[in-house]
C-alpha positions in Angstrom: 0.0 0.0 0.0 3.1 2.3 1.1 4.3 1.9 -2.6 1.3 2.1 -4.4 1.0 5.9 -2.5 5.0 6.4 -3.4 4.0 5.4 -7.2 1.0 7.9 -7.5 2.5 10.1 -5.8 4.8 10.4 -8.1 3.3 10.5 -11.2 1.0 12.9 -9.6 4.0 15.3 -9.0 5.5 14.2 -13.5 2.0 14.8 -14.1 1.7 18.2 -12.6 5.5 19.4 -13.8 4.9 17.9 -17.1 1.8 20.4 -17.2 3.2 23.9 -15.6 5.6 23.2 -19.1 3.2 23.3 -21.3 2.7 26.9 -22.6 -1.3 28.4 -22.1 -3.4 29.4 -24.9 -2.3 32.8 -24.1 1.2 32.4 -24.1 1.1 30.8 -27.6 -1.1 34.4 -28.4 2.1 35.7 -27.0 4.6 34.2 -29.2 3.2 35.0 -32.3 2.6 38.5 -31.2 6.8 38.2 -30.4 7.3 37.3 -33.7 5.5 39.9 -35.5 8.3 42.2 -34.1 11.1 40.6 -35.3 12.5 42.7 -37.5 10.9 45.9 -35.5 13.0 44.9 -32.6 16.0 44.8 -34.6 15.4 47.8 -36.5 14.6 49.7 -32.4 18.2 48.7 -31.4 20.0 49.9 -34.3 18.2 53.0 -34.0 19.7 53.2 -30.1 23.1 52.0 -30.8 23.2 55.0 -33.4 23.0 57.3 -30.7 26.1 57.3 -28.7 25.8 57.2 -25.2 28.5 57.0 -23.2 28.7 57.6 -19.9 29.9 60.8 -20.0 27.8 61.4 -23.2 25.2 63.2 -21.2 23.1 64.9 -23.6 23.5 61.0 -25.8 22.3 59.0 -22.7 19.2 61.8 -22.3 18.5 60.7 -26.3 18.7 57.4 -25.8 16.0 57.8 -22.9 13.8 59.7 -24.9 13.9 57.6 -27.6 12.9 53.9 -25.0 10.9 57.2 -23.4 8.4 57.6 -26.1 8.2 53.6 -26.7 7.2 53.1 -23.5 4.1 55.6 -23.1 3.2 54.4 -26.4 2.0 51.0 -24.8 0.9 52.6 -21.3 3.3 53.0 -18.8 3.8 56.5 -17.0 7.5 57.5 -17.4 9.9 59.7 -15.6 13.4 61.2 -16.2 15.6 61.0 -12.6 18.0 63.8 -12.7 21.3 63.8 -11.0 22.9 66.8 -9.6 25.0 68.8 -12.1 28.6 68.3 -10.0 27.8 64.6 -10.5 28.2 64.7 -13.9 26.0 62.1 -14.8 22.7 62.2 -17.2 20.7 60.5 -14.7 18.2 57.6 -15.1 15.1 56.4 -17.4 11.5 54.8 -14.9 8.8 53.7 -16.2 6.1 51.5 -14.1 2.6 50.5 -14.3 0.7 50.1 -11.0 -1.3 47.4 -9.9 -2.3 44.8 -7.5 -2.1 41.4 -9.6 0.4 38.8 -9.0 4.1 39.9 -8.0 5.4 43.4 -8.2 8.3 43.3 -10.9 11.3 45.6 -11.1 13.1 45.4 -14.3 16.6 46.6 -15.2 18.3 47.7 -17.8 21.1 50.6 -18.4 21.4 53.2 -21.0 24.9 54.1 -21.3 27.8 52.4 -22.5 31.7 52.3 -22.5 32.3 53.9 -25.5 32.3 57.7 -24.8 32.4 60.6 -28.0 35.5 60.1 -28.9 35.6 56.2 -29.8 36.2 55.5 -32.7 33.4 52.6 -32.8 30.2 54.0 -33.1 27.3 52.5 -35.3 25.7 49.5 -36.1 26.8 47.4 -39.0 25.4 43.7 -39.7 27.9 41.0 -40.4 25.2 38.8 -42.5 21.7 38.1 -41.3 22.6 36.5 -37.7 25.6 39.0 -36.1 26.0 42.4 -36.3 28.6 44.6 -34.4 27.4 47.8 -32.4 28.7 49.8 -29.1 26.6 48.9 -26.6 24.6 46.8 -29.2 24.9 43.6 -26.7 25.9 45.5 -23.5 23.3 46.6 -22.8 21.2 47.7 -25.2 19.7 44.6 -26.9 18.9 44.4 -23.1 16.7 47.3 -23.0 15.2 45.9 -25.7 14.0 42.9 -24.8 12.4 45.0 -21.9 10.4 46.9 -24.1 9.4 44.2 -26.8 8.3 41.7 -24.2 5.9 44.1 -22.4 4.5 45.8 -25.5 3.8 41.9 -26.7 2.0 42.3 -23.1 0.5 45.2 -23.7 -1.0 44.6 -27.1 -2.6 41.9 -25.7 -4.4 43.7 -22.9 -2.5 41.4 -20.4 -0.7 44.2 -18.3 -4.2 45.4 -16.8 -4.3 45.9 -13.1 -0.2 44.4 -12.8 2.8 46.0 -11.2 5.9 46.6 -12.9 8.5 49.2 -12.9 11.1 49.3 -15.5 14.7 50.9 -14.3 16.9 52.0 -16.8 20.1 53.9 -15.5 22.3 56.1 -17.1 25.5 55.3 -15.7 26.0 51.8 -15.0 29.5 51.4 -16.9 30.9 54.0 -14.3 28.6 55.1 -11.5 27.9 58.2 -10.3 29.4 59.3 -7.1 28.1 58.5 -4.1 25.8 56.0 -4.4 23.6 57.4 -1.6 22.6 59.3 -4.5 22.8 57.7 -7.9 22.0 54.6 -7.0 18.9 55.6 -4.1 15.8 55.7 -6.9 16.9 52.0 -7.8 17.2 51.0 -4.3 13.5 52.8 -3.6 12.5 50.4 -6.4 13.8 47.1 -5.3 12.4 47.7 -1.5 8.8 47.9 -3.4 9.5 44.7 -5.7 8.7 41.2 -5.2 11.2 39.9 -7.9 14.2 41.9 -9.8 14.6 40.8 -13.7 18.4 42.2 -14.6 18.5 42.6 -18.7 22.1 42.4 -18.4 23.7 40.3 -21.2 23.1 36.8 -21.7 25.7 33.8 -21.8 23.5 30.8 -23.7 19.9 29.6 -23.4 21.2 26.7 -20.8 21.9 29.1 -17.9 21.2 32.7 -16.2 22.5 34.5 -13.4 21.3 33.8 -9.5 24.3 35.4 -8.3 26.8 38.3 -9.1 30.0 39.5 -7.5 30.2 42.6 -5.7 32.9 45.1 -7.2 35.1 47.8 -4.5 38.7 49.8 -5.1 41.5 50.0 -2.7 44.4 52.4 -3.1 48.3 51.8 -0.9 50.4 54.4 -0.8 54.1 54.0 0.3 56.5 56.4 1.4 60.0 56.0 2.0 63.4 58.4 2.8 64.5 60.0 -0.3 68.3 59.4 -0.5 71.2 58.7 -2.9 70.6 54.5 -3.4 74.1 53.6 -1.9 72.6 53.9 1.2 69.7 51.6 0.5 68.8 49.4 3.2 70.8 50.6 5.5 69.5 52.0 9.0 69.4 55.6 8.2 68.5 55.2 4.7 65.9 52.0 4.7 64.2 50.2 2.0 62.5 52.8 0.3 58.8 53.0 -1.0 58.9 50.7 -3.8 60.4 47.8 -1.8 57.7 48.6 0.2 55.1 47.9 -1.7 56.7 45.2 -3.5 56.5 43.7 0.3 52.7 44.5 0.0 51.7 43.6 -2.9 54.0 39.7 -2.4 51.9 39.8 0.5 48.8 40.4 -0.5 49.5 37.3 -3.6 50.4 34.7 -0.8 48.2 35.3 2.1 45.0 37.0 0.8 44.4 35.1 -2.4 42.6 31.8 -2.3 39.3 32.0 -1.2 36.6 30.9 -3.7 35.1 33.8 -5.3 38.0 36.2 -3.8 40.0 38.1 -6.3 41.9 41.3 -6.0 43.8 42.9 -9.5 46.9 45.5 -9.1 45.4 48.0 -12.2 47.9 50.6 -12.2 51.4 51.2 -10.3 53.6 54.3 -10.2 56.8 54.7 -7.9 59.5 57.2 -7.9 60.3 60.4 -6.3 57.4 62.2 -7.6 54.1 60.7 -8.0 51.0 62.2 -9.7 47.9 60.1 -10.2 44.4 61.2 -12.0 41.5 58.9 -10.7 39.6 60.5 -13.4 41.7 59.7 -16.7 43.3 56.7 -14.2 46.5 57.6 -15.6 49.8 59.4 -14.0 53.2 60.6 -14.3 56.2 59.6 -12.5 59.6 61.4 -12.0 62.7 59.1 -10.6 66.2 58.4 -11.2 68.1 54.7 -10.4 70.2 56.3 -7.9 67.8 57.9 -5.9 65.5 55.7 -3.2 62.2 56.0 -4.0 60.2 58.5 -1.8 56.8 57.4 -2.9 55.0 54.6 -4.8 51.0 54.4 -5.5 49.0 51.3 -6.3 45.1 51.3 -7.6 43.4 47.9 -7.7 40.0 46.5 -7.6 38.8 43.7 -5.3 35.9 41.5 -6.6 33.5 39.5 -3.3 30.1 37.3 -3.6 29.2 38.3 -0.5 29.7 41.6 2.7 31.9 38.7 5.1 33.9 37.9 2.2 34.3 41.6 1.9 35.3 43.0 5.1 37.4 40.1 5.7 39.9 40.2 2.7 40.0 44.2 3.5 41.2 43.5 7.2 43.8 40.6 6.1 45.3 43.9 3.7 44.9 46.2 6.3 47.0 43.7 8.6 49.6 43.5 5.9 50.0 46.8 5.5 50.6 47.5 8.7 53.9 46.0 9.1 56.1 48.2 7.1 59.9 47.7 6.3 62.7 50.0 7.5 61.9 53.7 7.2 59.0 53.1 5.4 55.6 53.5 6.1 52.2 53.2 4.0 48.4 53.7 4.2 45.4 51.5 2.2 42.1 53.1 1.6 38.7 51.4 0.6 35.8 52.7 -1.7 32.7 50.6 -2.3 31.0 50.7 -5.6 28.6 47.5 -6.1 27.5 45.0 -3.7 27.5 41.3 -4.2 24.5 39.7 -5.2 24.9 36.4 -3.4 23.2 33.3 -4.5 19.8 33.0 -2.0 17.1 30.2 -2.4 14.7 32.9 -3.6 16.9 33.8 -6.1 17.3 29.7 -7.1 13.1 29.6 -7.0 12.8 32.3 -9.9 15.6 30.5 -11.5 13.5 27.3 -11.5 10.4 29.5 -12.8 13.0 30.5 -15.8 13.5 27.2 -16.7 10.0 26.0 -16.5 9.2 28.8 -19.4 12.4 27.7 -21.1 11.1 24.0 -21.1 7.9 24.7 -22.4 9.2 27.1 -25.3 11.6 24.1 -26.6 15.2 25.6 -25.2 15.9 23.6 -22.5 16.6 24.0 -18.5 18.4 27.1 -17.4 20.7 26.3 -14.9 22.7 28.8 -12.4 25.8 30.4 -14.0 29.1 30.7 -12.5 29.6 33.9 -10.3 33.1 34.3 -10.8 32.0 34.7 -14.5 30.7 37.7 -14.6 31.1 41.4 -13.5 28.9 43.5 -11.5 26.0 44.9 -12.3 22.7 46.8 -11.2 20.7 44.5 -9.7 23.1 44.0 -7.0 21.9 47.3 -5.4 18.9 45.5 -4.7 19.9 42.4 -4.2 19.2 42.8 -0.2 15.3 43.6 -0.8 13.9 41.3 -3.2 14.6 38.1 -5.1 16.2 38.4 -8.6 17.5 36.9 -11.4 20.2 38.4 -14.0 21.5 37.6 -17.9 18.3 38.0 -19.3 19.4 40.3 -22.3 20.7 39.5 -26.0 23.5 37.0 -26.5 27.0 38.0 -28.3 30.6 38.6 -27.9 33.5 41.1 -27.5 31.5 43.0 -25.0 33.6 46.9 -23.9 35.9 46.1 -27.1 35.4 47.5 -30.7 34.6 43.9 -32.0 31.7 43.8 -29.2 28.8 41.8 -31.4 25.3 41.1 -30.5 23.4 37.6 -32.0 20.1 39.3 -33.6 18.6 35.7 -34.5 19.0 35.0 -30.3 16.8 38.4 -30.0 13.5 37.3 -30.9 13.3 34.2 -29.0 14.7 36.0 -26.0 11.7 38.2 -25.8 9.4 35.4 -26.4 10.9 34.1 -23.1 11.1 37.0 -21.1 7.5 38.2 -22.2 6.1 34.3 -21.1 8.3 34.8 -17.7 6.9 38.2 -17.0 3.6 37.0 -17.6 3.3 34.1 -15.2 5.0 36.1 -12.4 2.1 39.2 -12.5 -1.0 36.1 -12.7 
C-alpha cells in the first residue's frame, strides 16, 4: 500500500510538472505577437546603438532615454526622467512603471549608457550577415533594453498588463557610477524595496543558464612612502628600503596570504613609484619622475577587489589592512577602501525564480536554465537591490566582444529571448 501511495504520488507530481511546461493558450497568443516584431525589434536597437551614449555622453544617454521614453508611453506606462545633480556629472536615469495589485510586483533593469564615450572611434551598427552584427553597446546593454520593451509591448497589445505591477529601471550610468551612491543609485534601491522579484537585462551567456548570483565590485588604493636618499645607502638604517620595496613587500603579500578564497579576487590596475608621483583617478592615468640612484620617496598602487558576498568583503579588507601595517625600515604606507557594487549572493529565492525561468524555457523548446558561474561575470545593477527582493540576471541578447570594438550582438537570439522574457513576466504578474 506504502508503494502504491509512493508510485502515484509520483506520477502525480510528473503529471503536474509535465503540465506547468506546457505553454497556455495565451502564451502561444504571446509568441506569435513576439514574432511579428522581429524585424521591429531589430530595426529599435540599431536605432539606439546609433546614438552614442556614453557615460559621459550626457546629452547622448538623455536621447537614448527619450527615444525607449516615447516607446514606452506608447503601450501605457507612466514615465519619468531622474536627474542627478549637475557636480555629479551624470545624465541620470530612465523609470517607467505600471501600478497594480495582480500577481508579483516586478522591477526590471536595464542601463542606458555604455563604454564607449564621443570620442571612440566605434560607433554604429553594422550587420555581419543576417545572424551578427557589431554595435557599441549593441549587446551591452542595449539589446537588453530591448527585450524589456518588446516583451511588455507583446504584453500590452494583448491587454495582459491590466491591473499588474511593474517598474522598469533603466540607469544612465551603469558602466561607471555616479558618485556617491547614496545618491545615484537611491531611486533603484527605492525600487527594489517595493519589488517582489528583480529581472536584470544584463547580457546573456547561452539559453542553458542565467545569473542567481553576481559578485560585488570595490577599489582599494596603498600608498608608500620611504626616505629619499642617494641608493648607496639603501637598506641601511638611516636610509631603509625605500617606497617601492615597500610595496613590493605589500603587494607579495597580498599574492600569498590574501588570495585563495573561492570567489575572492583582488587585480593591481595601475602602479607608479619614484620620487614624484602624480595620479588622476579620473583619466586613471599618471606621471612619474625618478632616477636609479635615488630611493624611491613614494609609490602608489590602484586595484579592484571583486567579493560574492559583505563577510567575504570586510574580511579580505582587514587581512590587507593587517599586511599593511607591518612596514619595512623607514618606510611606512596607508590602504584606503571605496565601495561601488555589492555582491548579489546566490539566495534560495533567487534559485526559486531561477526554476520559474527554466520552466518557461522548457515549455518554449530551449531547455533548462541552470545557475551560472559567479566568478563569470562582472557587477552589475541588480546587486543594489539584491538585499530587498529576489532576482534573477542575464536575461538580455547573447553576443561577444563586450567593452571592445569587435563587441557583437546575436540578432537571431533576439527574438526568442523576448518570447521568453515576455512568457516569464507573464506568469509572475498572474
Amino acid at each position: 500500500m506504502k508503494q502504491l501511495f509512493l508510485l502515484s504520488s509520483i506520477f502525480f507530481f510528473m503529471g503536474f510538472h509535465l503540465t506547468a511546461q506546457k505553454l497556455s493558450r495565451t502564451e502561444r497568443k504571446i509568441i506569435k505577437q513576439v514574432e511579428s516584431y522581429d524585424q521591429e525589434s531589430i530595426a529599435f536597437l540599431e536605432k539606439v546603438v546609433n546614438i552614442n551614449s556614453g557615460t559621459l555622453n550626457l546629452e547622448g544617454v538623455r536621447e537614448v532615454g527619450e527615444v525607449f521614453d516615447l516607446a514606452f508611453k506608447e503601450i501605457g506606462f507612466q514615465t519619468e526622467w531622474i536627474s542627478m545633480p549637475e557636480e555629479m556629472n551624470r545624465a541620470g536615469h530612465l523609470f517607467a512603471k505600471i501600478e497594480g495589485d495582480k500577481g508579483k510586483k516586478l522591477l526590471l533593469i536595464g542601463h542606458l549608457d555604455t563604454v564607449f564615450e564621443e570620442n571612440s572611434p566605434f560607433q554604429n551598427f553594422e550587420r555581419i550577415n543576417d545572424s551578427m552584427a557589431y554595435g557599441p553597446g549593441a549587446n551591452d546593454m542595449k539589446g537588453g533594453d530591448v527585450i524589456v520593451l518588446y516583451a511588455l509591448k507583446a504584453l500590452s497589445d494583448l491587454n495582459l498588463l491590466k491591473d499588474v505591477s511593474i517598474t522598469v529601471a533603466f540607469t544612465g550610468d551603469e558602466e561607471s557610477t555616479g558618485k556617491p551612491l547614496s545618491i545615484s543609485r537611491k531611486p533603484l534601491i527605492d525600487a527594489g524595496k517595493k519589488a517582489d522579484i528583480a529581472l536584470g537585462f544584463e547580457t546573456a551567456t547561452s539559453f542553458d543558464n542565467a545569473t542567481i548570483a553576481r559578485r560585488g565590485a570595490s577599489g582599494w588604493r596603498v600608498e608608500t612612502q620611504g626616505k629619499r636618499a642617494h641608493s648607496s645607502g639603501v637598506f641601511n638604517a638611516r636610509v631603509g628600503a625605500g617606497a617601492i620595496f615597500e610595496m613590493g613587500r605589500i603587494l607579495n603579500r597580498f599574492y600569498e596570504e590574501v588570495r585563495g578564497e573561492e570567489y575572492l579576487t583582488f587585480n593591481p590596475g595601475t602602479l607608479l613609484g619614484g620620487t614624484f608621483v602624480t595620479y588622476d583617478k579620473q583619466k586613471s592615468s599618471g606621471q612619474v619622475f625618478g632616477k636609479t640612484n635615488v630611493v624611491a620617496q613614494k609609490a602608489v598602487v590602484n586595484g579592484g577587489l571583486r567579493f560574492i558576498s559583505e563577510t567575504q568583503k570586510e574580511d579580505a579588507r582587514n587581512k590587507m589592512r593587517e599586511i599593511v601595517k607591518q612596514s619595512l625600515p623607514q618606510t611606512s604606507a596607508q590602504i584606503s577602501f571605496t565601495d561601488s557594487y555589492p555582491a548579489m549572493g546566490p539566495t534560495a529565492g533567487n534559485q526559486s525564480v531561477l526554476e520559474l525561468l527554466s520552466e518557461v524555457s522548457q515549455a518554449l523548446g530551449y531547455g533548462t536554465v541552470t545557475a551560472y558561474d559567479p566568478s563569470r561575470r562582472g557587477a552589475a545593477d541588480i546587486s543594489f537591490v539584491a538585499d530587498y527582493t529576489d532576482g534573477l540576471d542575464g536575461l538580455g541578447t547573447m553576443g561577444n566582444g563586450a567593452h571592445t570594438p569587435q563587441e557583437t550582438v546575436n540578432l537571431k537570439t533576439i527574438n526568442p529571448l523576448i518570447k521568453r522574457a515576455a512568457v516569464l513576466i507573464y506568469r509572475l504578474t498572474r
